[in-house]
PDBQT receptor file of N, H, CA, C and O in Angstrom, charges set to zero:
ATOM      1  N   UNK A   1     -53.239  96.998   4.451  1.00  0.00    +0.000 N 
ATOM      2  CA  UNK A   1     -54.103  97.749   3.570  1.00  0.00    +0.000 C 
ATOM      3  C   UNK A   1     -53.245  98.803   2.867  1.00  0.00    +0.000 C 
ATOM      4  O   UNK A   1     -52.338  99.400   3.446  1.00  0.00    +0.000 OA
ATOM      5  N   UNK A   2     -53.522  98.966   1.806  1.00  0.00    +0.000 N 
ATOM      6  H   UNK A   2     -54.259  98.480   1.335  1.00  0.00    +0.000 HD
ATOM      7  CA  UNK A   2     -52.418  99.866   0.832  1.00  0.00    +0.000 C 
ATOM      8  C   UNK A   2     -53.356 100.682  -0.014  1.00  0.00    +0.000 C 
ATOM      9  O   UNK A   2     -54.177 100.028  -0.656  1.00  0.00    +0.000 OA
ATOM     10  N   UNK A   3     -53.390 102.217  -0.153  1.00  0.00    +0.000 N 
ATOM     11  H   UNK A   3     -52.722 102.748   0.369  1.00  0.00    +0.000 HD
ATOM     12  CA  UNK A   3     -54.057 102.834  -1.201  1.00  0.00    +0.000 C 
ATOM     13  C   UNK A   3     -53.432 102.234  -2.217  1.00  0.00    +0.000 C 
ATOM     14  O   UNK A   3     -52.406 101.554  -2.201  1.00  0.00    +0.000 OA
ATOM     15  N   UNK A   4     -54.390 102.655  -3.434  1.00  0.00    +0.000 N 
ATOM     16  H   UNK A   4     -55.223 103.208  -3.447  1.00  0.00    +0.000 HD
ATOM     17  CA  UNK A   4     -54.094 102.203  -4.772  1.00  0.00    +0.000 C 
ATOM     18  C   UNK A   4     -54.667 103.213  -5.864  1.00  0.00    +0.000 C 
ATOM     19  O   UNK A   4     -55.409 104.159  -5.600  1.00  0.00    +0.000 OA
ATOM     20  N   UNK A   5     -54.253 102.899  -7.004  1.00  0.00    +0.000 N 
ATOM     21  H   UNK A   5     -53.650 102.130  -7.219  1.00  0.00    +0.000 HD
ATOM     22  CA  UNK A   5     -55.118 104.187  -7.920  1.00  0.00    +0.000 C 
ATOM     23  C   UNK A   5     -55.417 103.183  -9.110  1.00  0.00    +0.000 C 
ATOM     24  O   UNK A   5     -54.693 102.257  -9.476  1.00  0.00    +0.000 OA
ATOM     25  N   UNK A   6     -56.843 103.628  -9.718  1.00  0.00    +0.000 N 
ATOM     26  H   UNK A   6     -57.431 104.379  -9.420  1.00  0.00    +0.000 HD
ATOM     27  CA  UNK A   6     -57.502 102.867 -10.739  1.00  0.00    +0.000 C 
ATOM     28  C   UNK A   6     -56.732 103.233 -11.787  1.00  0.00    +0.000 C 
ATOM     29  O   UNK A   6     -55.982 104.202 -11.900  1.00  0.00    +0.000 OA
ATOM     30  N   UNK A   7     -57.089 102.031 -12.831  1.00  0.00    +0.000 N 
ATOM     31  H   UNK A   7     -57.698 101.244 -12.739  1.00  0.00    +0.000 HD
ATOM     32  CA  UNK A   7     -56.238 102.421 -13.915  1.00  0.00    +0.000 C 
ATOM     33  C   UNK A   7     -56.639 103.171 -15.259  1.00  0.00    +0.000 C 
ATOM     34  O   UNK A   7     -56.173 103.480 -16.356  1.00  0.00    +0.000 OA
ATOM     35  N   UNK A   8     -57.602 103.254 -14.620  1.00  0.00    +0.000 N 
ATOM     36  H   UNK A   8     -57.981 103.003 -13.729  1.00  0.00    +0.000 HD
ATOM     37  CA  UNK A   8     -59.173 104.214 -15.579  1.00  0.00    +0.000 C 
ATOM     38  C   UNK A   8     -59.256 105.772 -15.191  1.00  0.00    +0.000 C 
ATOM     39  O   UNK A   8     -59.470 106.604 -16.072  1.00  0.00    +0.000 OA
ATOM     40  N   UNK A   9     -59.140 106.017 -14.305  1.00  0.00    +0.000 N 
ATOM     41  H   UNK A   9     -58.966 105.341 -13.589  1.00  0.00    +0.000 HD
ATOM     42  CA  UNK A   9     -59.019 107.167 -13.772  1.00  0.00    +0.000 C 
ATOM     43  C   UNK A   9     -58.067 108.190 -12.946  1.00  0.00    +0.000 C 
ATOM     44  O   UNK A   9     -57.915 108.240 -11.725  1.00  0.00    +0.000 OA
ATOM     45  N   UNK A  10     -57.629 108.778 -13.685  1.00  0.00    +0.000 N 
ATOM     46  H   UNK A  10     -57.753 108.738 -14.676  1.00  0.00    +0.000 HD
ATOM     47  CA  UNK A  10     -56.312 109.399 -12.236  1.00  0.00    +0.000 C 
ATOM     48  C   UNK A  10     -56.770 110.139 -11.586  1.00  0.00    +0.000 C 
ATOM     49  O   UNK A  10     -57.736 110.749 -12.043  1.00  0.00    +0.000 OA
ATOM     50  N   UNK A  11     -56.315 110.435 -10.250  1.00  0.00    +0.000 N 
ATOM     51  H   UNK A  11     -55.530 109.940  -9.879  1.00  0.00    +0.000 HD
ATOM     52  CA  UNK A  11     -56.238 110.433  -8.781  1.00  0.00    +0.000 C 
ATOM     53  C   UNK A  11     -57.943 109.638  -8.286  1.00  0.00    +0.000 C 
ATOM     54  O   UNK A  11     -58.762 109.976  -7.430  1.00  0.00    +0.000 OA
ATOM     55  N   UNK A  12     -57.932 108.869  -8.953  1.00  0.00    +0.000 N 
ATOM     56  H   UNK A  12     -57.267 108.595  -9.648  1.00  0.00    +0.000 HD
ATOM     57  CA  UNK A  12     -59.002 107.919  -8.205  1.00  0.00    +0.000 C 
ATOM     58  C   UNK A  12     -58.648 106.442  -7.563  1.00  0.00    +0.000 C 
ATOM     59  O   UNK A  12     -58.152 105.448  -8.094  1.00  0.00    +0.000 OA
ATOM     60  N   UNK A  13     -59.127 106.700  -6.122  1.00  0.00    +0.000 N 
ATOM     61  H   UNK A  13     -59.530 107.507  -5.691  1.00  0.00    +0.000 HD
ATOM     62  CA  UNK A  13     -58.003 106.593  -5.494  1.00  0.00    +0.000 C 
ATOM     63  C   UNK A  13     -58.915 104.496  -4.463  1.00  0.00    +0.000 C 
ATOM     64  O   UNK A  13     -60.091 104.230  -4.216  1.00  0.00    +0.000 OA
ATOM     65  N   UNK A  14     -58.068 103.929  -4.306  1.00  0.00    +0.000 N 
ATOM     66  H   UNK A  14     -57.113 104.145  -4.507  1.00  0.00    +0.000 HD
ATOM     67  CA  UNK A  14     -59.223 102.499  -4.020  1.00  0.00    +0.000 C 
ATOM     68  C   UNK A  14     -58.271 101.560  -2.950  1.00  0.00    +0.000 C 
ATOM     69  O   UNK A  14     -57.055 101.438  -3.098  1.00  0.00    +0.000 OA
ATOM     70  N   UNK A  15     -59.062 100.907  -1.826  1.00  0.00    +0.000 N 
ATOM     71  H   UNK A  15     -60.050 101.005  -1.705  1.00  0.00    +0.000 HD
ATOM     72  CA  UNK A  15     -57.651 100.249  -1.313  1.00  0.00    +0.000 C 
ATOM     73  C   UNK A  15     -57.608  98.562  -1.522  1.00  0.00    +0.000 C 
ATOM     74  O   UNK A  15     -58.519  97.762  -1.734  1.00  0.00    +0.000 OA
ATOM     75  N   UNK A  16     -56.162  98.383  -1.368  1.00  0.00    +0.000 N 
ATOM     76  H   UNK A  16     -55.422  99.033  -1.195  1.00  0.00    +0.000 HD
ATOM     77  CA  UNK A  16     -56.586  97.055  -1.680  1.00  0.00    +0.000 C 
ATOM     78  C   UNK A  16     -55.444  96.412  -0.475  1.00  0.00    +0.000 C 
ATOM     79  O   UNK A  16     -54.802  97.140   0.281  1.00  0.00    +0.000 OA
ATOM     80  N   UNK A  17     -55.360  94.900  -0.491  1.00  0.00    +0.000 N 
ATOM     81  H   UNK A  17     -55.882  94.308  -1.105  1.00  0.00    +0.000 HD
ATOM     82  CA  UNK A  17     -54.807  94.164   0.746  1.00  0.00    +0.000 C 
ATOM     83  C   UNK A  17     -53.631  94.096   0.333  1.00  0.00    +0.000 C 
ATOM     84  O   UNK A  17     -52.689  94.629   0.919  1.00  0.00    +0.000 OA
ATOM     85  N   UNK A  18     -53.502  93.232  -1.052  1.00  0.00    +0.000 N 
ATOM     86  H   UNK A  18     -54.267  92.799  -1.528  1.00  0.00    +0.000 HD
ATOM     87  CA  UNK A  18     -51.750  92.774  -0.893  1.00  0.00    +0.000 C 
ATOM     88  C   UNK A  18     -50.843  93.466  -1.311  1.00  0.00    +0.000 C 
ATOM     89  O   UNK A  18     -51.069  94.609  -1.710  1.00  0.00    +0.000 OA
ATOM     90  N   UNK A  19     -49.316  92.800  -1.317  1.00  0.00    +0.000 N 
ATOM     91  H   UNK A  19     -49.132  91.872  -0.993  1.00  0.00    +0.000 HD
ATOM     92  CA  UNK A  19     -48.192  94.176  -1.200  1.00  0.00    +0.000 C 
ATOM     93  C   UNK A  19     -48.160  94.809  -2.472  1.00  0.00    +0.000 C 
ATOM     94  O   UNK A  19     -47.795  95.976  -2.618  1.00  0.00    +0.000 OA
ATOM     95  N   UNK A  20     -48.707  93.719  -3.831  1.00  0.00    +0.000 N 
ATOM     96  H   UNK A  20     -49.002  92.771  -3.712  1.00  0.00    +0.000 HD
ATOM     97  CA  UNK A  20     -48.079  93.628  -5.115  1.00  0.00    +0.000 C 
ATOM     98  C   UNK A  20     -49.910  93.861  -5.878  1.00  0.00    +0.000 C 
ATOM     99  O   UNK A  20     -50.348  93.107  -6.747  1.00  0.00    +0.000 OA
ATOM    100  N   UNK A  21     -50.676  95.005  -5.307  1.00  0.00    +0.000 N 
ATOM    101  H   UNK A  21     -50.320  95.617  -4.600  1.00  0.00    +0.000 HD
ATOM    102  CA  UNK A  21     -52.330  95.206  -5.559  1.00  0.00    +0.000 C 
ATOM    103  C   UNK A  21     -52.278  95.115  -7.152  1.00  0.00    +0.000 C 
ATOM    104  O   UNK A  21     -51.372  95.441  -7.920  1.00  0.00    +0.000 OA
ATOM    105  N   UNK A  22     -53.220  94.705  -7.340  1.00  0.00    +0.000 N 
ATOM    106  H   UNK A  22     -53.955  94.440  -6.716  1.00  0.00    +0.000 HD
ATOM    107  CA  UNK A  22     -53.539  94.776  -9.202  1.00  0.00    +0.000 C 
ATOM    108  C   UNK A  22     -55.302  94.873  -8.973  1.00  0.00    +0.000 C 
ATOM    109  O   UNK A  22     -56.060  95.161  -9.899  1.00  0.00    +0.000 OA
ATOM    110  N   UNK A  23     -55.808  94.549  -7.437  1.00  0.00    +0.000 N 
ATOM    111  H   UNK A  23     -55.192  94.316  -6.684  1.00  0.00    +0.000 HD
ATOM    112  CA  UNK A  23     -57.796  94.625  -7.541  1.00  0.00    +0.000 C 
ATOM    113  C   UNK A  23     -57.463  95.064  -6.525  1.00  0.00    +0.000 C 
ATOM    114  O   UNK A  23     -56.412  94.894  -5.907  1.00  0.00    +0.000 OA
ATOM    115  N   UNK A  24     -58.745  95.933  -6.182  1.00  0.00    +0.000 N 
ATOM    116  H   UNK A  24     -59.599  96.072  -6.684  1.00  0.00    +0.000 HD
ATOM    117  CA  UNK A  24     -59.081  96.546  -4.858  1.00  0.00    +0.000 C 
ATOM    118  C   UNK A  24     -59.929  95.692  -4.484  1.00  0.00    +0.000 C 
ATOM    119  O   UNK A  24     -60.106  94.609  -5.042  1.00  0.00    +0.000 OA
ATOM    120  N   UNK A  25     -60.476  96.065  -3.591  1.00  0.00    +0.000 N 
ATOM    121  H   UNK A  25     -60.331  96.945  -3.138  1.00  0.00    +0.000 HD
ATOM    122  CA  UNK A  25     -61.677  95.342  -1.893  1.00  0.00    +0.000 C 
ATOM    123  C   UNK A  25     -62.545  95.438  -3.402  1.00  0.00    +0.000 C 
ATOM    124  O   UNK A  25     -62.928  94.365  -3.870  1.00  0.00    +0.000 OA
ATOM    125  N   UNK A  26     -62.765  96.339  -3.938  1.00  0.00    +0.000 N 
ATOM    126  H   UNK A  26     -62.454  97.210  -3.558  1.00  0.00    +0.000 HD
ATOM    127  CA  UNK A  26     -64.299  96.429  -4.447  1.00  0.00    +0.000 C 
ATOM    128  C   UNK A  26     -64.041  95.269  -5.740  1.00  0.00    +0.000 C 
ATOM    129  O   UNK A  26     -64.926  94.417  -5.819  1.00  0.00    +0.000 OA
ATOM    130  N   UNK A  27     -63.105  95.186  -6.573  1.00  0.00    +0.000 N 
ATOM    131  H   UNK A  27     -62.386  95.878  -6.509  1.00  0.00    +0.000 HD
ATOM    132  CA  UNK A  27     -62.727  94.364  -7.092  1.00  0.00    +0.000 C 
ATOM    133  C   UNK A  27     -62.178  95.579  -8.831  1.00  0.00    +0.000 C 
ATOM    134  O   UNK A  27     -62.176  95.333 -10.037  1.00  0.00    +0.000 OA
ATOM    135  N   UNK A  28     -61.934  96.390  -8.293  1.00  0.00    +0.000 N 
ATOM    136  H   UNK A  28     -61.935  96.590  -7.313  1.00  0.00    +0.000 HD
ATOM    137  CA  UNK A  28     -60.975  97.661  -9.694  1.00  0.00    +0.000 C 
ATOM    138  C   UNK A  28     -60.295  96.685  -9.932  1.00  0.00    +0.000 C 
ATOM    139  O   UNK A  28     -60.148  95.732  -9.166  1.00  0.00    +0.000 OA
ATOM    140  N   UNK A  29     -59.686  96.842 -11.280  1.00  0.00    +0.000 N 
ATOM    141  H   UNK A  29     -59.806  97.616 -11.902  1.00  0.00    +0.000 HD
ATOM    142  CA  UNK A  29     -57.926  96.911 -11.288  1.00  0.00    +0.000 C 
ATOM    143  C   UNK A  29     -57.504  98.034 -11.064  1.00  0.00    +0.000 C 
ATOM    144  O   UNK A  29     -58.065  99.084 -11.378  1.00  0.00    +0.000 OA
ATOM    145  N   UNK A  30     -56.185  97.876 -10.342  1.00  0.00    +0.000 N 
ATOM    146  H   UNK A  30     -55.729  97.024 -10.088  1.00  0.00    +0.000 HD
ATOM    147  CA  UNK A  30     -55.458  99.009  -9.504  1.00  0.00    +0.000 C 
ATOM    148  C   UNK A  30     -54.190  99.036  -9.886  1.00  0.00    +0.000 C 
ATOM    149  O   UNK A  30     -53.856  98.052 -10.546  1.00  0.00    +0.000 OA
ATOM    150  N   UNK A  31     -53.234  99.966  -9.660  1.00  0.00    +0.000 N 
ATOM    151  H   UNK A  31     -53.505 100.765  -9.123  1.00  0.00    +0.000 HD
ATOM    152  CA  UNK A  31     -52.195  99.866  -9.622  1.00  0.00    +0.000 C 
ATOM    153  C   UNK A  31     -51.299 100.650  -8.582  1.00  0.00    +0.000 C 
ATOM    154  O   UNK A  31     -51.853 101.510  -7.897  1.00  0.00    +0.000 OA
ATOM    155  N   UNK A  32     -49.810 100.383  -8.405  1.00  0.00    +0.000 N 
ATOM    156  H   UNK A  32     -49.360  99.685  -8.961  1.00  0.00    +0.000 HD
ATOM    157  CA  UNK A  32     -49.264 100.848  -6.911  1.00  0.00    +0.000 C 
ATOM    158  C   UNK A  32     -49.215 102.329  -6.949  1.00  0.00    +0.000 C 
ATOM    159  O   UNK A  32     -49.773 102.925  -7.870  1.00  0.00    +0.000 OA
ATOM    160  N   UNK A  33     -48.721 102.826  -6.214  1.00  0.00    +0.000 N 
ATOM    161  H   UNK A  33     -48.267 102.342  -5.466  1.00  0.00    +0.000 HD
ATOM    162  CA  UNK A  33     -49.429 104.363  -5.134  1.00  0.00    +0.000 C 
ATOM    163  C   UNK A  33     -48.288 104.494  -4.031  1.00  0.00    +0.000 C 
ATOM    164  O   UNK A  33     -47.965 103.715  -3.135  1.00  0.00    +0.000 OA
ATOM    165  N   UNK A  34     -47.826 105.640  -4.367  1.00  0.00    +0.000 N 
ATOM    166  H   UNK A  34     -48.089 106.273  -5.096  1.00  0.00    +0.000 HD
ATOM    167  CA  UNK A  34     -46.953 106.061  -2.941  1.00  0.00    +0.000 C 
ATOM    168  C   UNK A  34     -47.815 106.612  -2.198  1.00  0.00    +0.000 C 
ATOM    169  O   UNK A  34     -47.393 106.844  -1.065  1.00  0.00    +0.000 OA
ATOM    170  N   UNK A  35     -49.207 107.010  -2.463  1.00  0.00    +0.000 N 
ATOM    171  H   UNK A  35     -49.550 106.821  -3.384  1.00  0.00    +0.000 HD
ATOM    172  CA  UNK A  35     -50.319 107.787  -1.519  1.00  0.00    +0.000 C 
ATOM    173  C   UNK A  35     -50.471 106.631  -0.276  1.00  0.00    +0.000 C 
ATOM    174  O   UNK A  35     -50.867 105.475  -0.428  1.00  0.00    +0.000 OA
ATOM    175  N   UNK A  36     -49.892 107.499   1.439  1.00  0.00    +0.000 N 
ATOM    176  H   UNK A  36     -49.571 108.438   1.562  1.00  0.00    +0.000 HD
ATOM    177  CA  UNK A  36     -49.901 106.866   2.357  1.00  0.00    +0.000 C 
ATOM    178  C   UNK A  36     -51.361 106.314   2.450  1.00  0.00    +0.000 C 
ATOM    179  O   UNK A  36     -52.038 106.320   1.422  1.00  0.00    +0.000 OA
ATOM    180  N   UNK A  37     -52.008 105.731   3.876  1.00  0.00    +0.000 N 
ATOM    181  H   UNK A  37     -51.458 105.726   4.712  1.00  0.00    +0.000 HD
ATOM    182  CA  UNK A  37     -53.131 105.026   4.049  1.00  0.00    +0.000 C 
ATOM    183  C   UNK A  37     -53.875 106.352   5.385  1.00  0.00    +0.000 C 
ATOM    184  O   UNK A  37     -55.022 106.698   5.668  1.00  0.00    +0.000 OA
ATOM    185  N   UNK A  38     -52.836 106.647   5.764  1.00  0.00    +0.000 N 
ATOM    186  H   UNK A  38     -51.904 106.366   5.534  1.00  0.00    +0.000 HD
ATOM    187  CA  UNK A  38     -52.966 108.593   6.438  1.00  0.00    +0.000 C 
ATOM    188  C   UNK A  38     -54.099 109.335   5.844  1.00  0.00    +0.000 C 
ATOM    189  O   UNK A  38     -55.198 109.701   6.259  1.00  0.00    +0.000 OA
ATOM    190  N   UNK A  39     -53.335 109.447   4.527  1.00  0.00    +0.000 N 
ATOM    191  H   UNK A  39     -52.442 109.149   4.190  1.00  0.00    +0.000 HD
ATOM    192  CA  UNK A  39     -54.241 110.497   3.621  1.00  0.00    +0.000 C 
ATOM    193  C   UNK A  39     -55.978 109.971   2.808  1.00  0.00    +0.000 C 
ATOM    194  O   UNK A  39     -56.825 110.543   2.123  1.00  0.00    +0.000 OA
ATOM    195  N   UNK A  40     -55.788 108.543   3.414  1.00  0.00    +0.000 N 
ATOM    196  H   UNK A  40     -55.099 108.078   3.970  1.00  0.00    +0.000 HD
ATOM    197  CA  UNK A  40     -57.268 108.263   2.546  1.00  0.00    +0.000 C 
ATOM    198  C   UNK A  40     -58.749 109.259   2.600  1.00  0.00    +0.000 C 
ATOM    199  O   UNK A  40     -58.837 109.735   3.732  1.00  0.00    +0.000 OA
ATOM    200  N   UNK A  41     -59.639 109.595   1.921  1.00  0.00    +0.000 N 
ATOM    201  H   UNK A  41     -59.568 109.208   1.001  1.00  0.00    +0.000 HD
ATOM    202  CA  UNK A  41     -60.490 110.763   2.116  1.00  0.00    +0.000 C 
ATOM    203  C   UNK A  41     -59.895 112.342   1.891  1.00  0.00    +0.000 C 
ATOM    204  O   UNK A  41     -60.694 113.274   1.982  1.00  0.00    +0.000 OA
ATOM    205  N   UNK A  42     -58.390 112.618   1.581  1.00  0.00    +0.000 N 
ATOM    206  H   UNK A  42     -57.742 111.861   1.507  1.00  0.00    +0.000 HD
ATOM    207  CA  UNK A  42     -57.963 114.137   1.397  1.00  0.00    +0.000 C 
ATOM    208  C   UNK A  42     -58.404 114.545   0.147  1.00  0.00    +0.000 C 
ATOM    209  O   UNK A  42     -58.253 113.787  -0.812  1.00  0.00    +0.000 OA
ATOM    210  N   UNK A  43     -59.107 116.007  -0.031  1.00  0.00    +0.000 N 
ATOM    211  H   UNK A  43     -59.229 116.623   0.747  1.00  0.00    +0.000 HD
ATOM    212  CA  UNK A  43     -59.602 116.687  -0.724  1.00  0.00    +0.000 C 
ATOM    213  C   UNK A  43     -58.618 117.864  -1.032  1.00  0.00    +0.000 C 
ATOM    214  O   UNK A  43     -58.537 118.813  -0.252  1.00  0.00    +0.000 OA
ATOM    215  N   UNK A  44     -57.713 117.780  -2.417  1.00  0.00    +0.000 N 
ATOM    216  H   UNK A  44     -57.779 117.009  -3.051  1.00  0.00    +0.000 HD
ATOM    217  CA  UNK A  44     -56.550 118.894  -2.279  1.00  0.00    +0.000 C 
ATOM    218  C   UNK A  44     -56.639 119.571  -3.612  1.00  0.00    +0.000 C 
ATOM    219  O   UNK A  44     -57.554 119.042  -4.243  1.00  0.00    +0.000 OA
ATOM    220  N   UNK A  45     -55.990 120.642  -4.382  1.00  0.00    +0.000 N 
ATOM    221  H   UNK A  45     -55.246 121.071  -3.870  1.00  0.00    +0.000 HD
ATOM    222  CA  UNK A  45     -56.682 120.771  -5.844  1.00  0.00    +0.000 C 
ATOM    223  C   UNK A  45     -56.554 119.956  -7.171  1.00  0.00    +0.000 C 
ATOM    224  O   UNK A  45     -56.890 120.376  -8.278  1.00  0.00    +0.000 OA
ATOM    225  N   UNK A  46     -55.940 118.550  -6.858  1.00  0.00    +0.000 N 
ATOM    226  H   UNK A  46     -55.667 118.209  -5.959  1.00  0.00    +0.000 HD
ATOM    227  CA  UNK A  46     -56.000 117.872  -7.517  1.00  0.00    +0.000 C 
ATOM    228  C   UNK A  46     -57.670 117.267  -8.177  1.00  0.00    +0.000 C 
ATOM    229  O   UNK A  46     -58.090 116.827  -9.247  1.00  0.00    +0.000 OA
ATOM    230  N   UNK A  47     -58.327 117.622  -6.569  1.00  0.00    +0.000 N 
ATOM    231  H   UNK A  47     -57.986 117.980  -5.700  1.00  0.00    +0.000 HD
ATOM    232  CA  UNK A  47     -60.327 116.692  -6.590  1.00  0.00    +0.000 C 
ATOM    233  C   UNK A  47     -60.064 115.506  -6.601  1.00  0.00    +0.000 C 
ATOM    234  O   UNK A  47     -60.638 114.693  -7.325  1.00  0.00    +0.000 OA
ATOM    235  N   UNK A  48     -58.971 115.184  -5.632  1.00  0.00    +0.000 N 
ATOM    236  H   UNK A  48     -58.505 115.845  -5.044  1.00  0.00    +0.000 HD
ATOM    237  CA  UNK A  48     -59.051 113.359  -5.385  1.00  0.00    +0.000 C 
ATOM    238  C   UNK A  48     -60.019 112.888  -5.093  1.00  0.00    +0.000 C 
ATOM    239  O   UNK A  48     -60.749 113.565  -4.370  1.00  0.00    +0.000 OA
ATOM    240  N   UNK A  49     -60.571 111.260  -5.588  1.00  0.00    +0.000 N 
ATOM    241  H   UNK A  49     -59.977 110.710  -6.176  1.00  0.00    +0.000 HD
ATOM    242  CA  UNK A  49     -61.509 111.132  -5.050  1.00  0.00    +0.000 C 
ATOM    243  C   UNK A  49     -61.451 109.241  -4.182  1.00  0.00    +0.000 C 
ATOM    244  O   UNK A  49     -60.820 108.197  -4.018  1.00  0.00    +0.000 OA
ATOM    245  N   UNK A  50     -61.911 109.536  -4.079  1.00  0.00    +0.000 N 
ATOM    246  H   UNK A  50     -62.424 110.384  -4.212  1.00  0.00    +0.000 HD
ATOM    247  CA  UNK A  50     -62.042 107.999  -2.771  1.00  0.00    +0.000 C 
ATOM    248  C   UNK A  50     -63.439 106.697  -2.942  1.00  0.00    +0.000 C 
ATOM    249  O   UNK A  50     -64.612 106.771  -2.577  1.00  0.00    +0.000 OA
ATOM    250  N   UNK A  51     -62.991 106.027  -3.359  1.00  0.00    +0.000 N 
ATOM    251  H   UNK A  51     -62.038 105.967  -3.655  1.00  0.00    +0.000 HD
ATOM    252  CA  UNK A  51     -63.773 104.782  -3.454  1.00  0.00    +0.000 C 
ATOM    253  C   UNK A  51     -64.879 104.522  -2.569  1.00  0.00    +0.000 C 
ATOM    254  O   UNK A  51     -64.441 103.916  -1.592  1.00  0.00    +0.000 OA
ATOM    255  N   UNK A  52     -66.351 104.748  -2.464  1.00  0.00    +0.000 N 
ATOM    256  H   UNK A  52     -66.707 105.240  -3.258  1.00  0.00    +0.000 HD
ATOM    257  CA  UNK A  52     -66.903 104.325  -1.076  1.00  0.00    +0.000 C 
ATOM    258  C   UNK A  52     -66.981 103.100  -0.758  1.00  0.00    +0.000 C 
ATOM    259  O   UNK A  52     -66.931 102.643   0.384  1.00  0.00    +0.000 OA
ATOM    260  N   UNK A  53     -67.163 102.249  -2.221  1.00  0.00    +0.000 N 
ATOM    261  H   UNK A  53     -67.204 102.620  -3.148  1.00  0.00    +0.000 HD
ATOM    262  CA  UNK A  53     -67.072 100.777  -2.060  1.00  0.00    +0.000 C 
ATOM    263  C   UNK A  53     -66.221  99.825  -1.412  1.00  0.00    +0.000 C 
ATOM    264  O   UNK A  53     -66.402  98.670  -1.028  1.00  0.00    +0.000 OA
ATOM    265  N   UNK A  54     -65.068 100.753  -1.385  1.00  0.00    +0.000 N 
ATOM    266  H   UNK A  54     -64.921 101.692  -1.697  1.00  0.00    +0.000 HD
ATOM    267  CA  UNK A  54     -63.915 100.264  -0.299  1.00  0.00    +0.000 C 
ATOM    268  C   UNK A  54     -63.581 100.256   0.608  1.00  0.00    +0.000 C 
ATOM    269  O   UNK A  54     -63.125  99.319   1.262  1.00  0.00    +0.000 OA
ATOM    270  N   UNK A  55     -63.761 101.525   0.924  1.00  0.00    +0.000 N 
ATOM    271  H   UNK A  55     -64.132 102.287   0.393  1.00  0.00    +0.000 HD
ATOM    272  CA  UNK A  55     -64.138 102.339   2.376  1.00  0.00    +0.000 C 
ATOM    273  C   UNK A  55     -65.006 101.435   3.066  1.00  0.00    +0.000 C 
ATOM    274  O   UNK A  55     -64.601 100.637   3.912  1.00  0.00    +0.000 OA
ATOM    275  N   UNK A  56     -66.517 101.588   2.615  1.00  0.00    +0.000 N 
ATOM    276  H   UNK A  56     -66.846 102.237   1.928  1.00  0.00    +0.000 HD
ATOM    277  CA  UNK A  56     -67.341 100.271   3.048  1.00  0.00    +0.000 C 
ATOM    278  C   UNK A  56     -66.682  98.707   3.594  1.00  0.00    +0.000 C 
ATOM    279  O   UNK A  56     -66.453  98.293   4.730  1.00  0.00    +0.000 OA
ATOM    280  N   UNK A  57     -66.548  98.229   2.566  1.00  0.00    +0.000 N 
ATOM    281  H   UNK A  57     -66.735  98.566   1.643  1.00  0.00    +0.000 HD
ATOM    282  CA  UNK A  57     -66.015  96.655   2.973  1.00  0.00    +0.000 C 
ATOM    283  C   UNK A  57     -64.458  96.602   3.875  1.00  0.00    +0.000 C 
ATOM    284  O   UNK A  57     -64.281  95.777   4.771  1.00  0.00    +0.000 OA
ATOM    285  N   UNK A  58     -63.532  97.495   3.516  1.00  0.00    +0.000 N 
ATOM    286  H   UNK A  58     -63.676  98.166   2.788  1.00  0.00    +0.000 HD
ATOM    287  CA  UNK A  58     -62.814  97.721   4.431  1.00  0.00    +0.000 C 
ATOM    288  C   UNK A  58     -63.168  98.025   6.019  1.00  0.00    +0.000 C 
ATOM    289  O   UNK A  58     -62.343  97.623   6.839  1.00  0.00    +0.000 OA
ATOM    290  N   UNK A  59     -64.189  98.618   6.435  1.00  0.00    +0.000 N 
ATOM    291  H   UNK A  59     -64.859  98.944   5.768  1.00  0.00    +0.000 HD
ATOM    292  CA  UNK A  59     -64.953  99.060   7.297  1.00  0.00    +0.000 C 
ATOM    293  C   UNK A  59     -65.749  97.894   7.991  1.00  0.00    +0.000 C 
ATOM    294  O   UNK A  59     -65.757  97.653   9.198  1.00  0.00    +0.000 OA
ATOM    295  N   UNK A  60     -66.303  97.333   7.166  1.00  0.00    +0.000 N 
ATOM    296  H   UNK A  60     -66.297  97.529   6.185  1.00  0.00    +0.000 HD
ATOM    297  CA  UNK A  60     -66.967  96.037   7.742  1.00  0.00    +0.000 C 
ATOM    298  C   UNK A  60     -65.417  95.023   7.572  1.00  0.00    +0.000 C 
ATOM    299  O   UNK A  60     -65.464  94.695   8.758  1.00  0.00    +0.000 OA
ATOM    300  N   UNK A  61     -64.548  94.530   7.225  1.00  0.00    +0.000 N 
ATOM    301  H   UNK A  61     -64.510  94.797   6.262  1.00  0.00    +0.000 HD
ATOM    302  CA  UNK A  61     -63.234  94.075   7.605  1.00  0.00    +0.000 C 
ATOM    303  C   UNK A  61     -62.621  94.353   8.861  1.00  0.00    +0.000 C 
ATOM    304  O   UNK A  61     -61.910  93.518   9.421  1.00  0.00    +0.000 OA
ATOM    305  N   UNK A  62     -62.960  95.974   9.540  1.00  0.00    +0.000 N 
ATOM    306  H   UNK A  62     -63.538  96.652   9.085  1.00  0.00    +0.000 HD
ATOM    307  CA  UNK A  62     -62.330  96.371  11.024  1.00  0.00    +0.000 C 
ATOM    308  C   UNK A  62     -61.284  97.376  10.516  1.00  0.00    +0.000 C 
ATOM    309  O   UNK A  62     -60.856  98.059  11.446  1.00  0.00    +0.000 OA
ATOM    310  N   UNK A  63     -60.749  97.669   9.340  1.00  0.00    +0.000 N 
ATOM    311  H   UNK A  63     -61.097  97.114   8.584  1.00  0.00    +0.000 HD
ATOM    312  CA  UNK A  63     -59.563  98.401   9.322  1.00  0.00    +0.000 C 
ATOM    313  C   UNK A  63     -59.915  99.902   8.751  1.00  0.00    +0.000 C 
ATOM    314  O   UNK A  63     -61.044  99.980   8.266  1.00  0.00    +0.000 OA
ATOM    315  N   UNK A  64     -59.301 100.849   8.734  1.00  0.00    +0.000 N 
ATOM    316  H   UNK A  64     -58.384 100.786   9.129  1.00  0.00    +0.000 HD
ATOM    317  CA  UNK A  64     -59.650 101.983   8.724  1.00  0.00    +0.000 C 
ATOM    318  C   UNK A  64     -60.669 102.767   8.996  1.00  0.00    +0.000 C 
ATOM    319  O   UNK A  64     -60.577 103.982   8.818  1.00  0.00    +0.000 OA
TER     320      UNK A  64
């Protein structure tokens, strides 16, 4: 599982499975992210924000 960031929005933030992401779980286009899988949900003064749709199905998947 790898954060990812939409390509519509910056610091909006989505995860997706493979190494080389271009869609998230929810089905974004995404693109790559040094943002660890640690930090998913951090609130810093940037106002990152976090996908619930991903969170969700990732969740029902077993991982995070």
């Amino acid at each position: 599982m790898k954060v990812t960031e939409g390509i519509i929005g910056t610091w909006f933030y989505h995860l997706s499975e493979d190494e080389k992401p271009t869609r998230s779980l929810c089905g974004v286009q995404t693109m790559h992210t040094e943002v660890p899988l640690s930090a998913w949900g951090y609130r810093g003064h940037l106002n990152e924000r976090w996908c619930e749709k991903c969170k969700e199905i990732a969740a029902m998947m077993g991982e995070k």
